[in-house]
N, C-alpha and C positions, 0 to 999 in steps of 0.2 A: 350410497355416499356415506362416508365416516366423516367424522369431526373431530381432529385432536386442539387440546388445548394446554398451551405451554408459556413459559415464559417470556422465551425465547425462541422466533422462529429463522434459521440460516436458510437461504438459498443459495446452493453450489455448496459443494463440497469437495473443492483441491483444494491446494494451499493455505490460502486465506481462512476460508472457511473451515476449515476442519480442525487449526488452531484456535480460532474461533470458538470453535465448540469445546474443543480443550479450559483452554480458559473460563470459559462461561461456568460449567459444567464446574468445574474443579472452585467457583464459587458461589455453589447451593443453588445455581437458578436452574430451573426447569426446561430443555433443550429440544426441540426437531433439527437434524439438517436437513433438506428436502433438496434431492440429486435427481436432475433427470434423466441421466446414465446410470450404471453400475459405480461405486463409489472404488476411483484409480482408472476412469478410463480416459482414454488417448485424443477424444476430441477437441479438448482443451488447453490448456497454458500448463498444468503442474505433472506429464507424463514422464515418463522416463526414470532413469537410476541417478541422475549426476546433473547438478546444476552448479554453478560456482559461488562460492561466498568468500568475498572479496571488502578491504576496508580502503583501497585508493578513490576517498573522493575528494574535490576539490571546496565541494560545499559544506560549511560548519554543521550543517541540521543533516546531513544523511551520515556523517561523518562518525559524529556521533550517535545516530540508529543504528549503526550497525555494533559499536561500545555495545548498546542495550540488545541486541537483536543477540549478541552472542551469550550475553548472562540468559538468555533465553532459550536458546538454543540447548546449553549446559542443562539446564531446569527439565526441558522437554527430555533428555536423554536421561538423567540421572529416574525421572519417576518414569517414563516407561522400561528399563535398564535396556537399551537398547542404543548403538553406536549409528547416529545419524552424522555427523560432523566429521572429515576428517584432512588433517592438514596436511598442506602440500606448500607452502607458501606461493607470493604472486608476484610477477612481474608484471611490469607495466615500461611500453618503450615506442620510440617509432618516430616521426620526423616531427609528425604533427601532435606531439605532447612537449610543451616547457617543464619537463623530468627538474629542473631544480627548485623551480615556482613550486610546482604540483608535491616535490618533498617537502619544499620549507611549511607548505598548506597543511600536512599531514601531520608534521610533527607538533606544529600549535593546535590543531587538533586532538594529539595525545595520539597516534595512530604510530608508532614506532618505527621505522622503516631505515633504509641505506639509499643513496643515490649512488652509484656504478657505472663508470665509463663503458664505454662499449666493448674493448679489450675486457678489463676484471667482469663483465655478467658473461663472456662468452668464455674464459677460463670457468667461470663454478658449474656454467651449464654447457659444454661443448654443441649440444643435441640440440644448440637455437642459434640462429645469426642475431649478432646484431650491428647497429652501425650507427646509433644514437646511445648520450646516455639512457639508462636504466633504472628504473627505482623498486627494489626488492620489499616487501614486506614480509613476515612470516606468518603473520594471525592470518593468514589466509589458505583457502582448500576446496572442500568439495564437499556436497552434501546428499542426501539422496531424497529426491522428491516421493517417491510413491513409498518407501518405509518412514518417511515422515507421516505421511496421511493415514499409514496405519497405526504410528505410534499413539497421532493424537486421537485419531478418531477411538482406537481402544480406550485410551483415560478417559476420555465424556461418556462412554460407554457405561464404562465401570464406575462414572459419576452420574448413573443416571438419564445420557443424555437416549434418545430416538433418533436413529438414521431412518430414512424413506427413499431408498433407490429406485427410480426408476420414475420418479413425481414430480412430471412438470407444472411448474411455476405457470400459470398461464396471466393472474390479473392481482391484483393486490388493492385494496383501499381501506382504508378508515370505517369501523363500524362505528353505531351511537353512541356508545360507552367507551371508546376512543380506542379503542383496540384495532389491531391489523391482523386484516380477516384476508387470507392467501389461498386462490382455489387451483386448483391442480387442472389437469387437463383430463382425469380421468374421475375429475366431479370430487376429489375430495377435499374438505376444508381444514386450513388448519388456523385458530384462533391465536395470536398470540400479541402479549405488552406492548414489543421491540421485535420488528422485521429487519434482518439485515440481509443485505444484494453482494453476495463475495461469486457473482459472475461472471467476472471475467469478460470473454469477448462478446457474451449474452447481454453484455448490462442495456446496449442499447435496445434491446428488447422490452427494457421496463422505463423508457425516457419519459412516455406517459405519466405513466404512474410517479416518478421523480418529481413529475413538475405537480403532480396534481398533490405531493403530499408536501413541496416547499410553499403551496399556495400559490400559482404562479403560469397562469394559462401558456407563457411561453418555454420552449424546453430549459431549463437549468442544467444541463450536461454541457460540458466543453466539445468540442466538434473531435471525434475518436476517428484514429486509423488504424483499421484491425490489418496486419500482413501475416503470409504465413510464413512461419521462419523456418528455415532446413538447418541442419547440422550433420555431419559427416564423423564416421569414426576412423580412424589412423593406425592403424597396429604398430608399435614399437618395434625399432628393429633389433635385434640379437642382440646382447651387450648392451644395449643402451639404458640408462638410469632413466625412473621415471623423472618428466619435467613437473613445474612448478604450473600452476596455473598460471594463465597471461590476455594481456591484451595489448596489441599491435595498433596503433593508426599511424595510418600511412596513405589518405584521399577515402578509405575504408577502414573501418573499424572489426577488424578481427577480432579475435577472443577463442579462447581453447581451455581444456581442463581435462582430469583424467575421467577415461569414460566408466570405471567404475562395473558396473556389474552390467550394463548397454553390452558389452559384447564379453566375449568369453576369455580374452587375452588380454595380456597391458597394450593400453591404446590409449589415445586422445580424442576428447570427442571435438572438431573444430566447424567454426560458423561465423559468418560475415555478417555483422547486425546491421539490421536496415534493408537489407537484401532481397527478403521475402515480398511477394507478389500483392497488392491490396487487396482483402476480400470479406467477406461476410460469416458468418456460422453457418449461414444458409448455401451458400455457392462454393463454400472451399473443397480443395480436390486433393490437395497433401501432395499436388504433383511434383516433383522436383524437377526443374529443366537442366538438359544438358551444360548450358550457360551457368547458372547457378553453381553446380557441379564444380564445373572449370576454375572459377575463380577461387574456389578455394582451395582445389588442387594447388593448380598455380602457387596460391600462398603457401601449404605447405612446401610444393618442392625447392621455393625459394630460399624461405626463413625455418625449416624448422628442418634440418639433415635426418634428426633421430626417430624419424617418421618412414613407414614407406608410404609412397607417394599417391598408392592406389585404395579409397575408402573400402574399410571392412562391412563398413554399415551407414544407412544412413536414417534420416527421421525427421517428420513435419511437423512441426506446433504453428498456436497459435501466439503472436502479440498484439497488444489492446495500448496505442497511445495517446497522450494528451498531448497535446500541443507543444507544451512548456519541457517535457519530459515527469512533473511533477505525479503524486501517486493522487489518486481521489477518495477521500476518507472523511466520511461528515455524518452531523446528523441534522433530521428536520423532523422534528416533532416523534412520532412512534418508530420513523424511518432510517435507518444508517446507510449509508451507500459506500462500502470498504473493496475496489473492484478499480482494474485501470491499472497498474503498476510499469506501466511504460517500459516492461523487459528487462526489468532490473531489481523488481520487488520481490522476487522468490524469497532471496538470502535474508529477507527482513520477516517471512511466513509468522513464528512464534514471538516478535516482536507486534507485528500490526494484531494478530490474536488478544493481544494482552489490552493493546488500546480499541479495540472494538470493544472489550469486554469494562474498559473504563466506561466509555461513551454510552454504555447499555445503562450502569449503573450509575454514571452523573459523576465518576471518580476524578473524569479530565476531561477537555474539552480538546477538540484536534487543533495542531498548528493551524493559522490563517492562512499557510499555504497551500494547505491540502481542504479549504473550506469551500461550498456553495456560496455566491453573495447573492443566490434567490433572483435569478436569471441572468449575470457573468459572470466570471472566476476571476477571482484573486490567484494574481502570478506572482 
């Protein structure tokens, strides 16, 4: 049995976490992340080349995170000099969006944007149907999840920080000296200040332990639905210009974005949120059902002409969500719980990195939205 001892101890290392470590790291404190995979692997939420980073919200508080997510974003690319971020702008359209509400919402927000009849968005973009208005922004694009985790994880690296792949998490408590003492499965201990859970669809594997460090014999977690989500890649046809990032509702919530380095041609990668099967970390099978399939052909062949209509590739993740849709980000004594992002927290990765690393050192406290109230949640 080994025994490391740090400041800071991370569990998981996608997204979350490996910004995390960034962050930490890049402020003198002493770092493990402890993976219980190979650190970029595909059992999890942050797999693949191309996720979308998108600023149409309707809500003033995410509205504005993603303002901060992207002076972060910039930060992480300039010190690793490495191109993670890249624009495409985004539409947003579909029956069941109030496109003038949801623009006037954005522009008092500071989120700069156009509203667009459904003639002028199908003039700038031939290669999309549309048939409502439209609301264009441009600070919007794509980003690539798995050279993000290697960008950060290299700066914590070169800050000092310890990865541990392959080192499950199995129990965590409170030693006498108040410290959080984390044993692996293969007997090794790692001592540290501040434990932080960036787990993803694992977290409920530590609800124990959540409630036994809020003080609080019943679970303090919100009731999570893990689904597996699929996405499909689209090969662009001949001649056709790349499209814009986008998201459609219309009874379903489509969404699409360029597939990036996922397949070896210009493509789209496209996916029906909500769609995926409900499952566990322990039972999932990445299967994709014919049905599944279908409906988002179907959307393509419908709405998007500059597509051909048969997937080049496809691919299964995991999503992890809250009830509210809201993200879970708190602390309780030595314990932070930064995990849950309800399928929409990627784009925010080197933003929640930065408030983890508040919350570590007492710099900030999390919104009351995203707080434990030590056995229900504040919505």
């Amino acid at each position: 049995m080994s025994i490391h001892r740090v400041d800071v101890a991370i569990v998981g290392a996608g997204l979350m976490g490996s910004c995390a470590a960034w962050q930490l790291a890049s402020r003198g404190l002493s770092v493990a992340i402890l993976e219980a995979y190979e650190v970029g692997h595909d059992h999890g939420s942050s797999h693949g080349r191309s996720r979308s980073f998108r600023r149409a919200y309707a809500d003033p508080l995410y509205a504005a995170m993603t303002g901060l997510a992207l002076e972060q974003w910039q930060r992480l690319q300039e010190e690793s000099g490495t191109q993670l971020l890249t624009g495409t702008g985004g539409i947003d359209h579909g029956p069941d969006y109030d496109a003038e509400t949801l623009s006037s919402l954005m522009t008092a927000h500071g989120v700069p944007n156009e509203l667009l009849s459904a003639r002028q968005a199908e003039i700038r973009w031939p290669g999309m149907r549309f048939t409502t208005d439209a609301i264009f922004h441009a600070c919007a694009g794509v980003f690539d999840p798995e050279s993000t985790i290697v960008a950060a994880t290299s700066l914590a690296v070169a800050a000092g920080a310890q990865i541990l792949p392959m080192t499950r998490v199995v129990d965590a408590n409170v030693v006498p000296s108040g410290e959080v003492a984390l044993h692996s499965a293969g007997g090794d201990q790692i001592i540290a200040d501040v434990a932080v859970l960036t787990t993803g669809a694992w977290l409920p594997d530590f609800s124990s332990a959540v409630a036994e460090f809020a003080g609080n014999s019943e679970p303090v977690l919100p009731p999570l639905t893990i689904r597996q989500q699929q996405t499909f890649h689209f090969a662009l046809r001949p001649g056709e210009q790349p499209l814009p990032t986008f998201v459609h509702k219309n009874g379903k919530q489509m969404y699409g974005m360029s597939s990036g380095a996922d397949v070896p041609i210009p493509a789209m990668k496209v996916g029906c949120f909500h769609d995926g099967d409900v499952t566990t970390t322990e039972v999932r099978d990445q299967r994709i059902t014919d049905e599944q399939r279908q409906s988002v052909v179907d959307f393509v062949s419908e709405w998007m002409p500059a597509l051909e209509p048969t997937p080049l590739a496809e691919s299964s993740g995991l999503i992890t969500m809250t009830p509210d849709g809201d993200f879970i980000l708190d602390r309780s004594g030595p314990l932070i719980v930064a995990a849950t992002c309800s399928g929409h927290g990627a784009k925010f990765a080197p933003l929640i990195g930065s408030m983890i690393a508040d919350l570590v050192t007492g710099a900030a406290q999390p919104t009351p939205r995203f707080q434990m109230d030590r056995g229900a949640w504040a919505h």
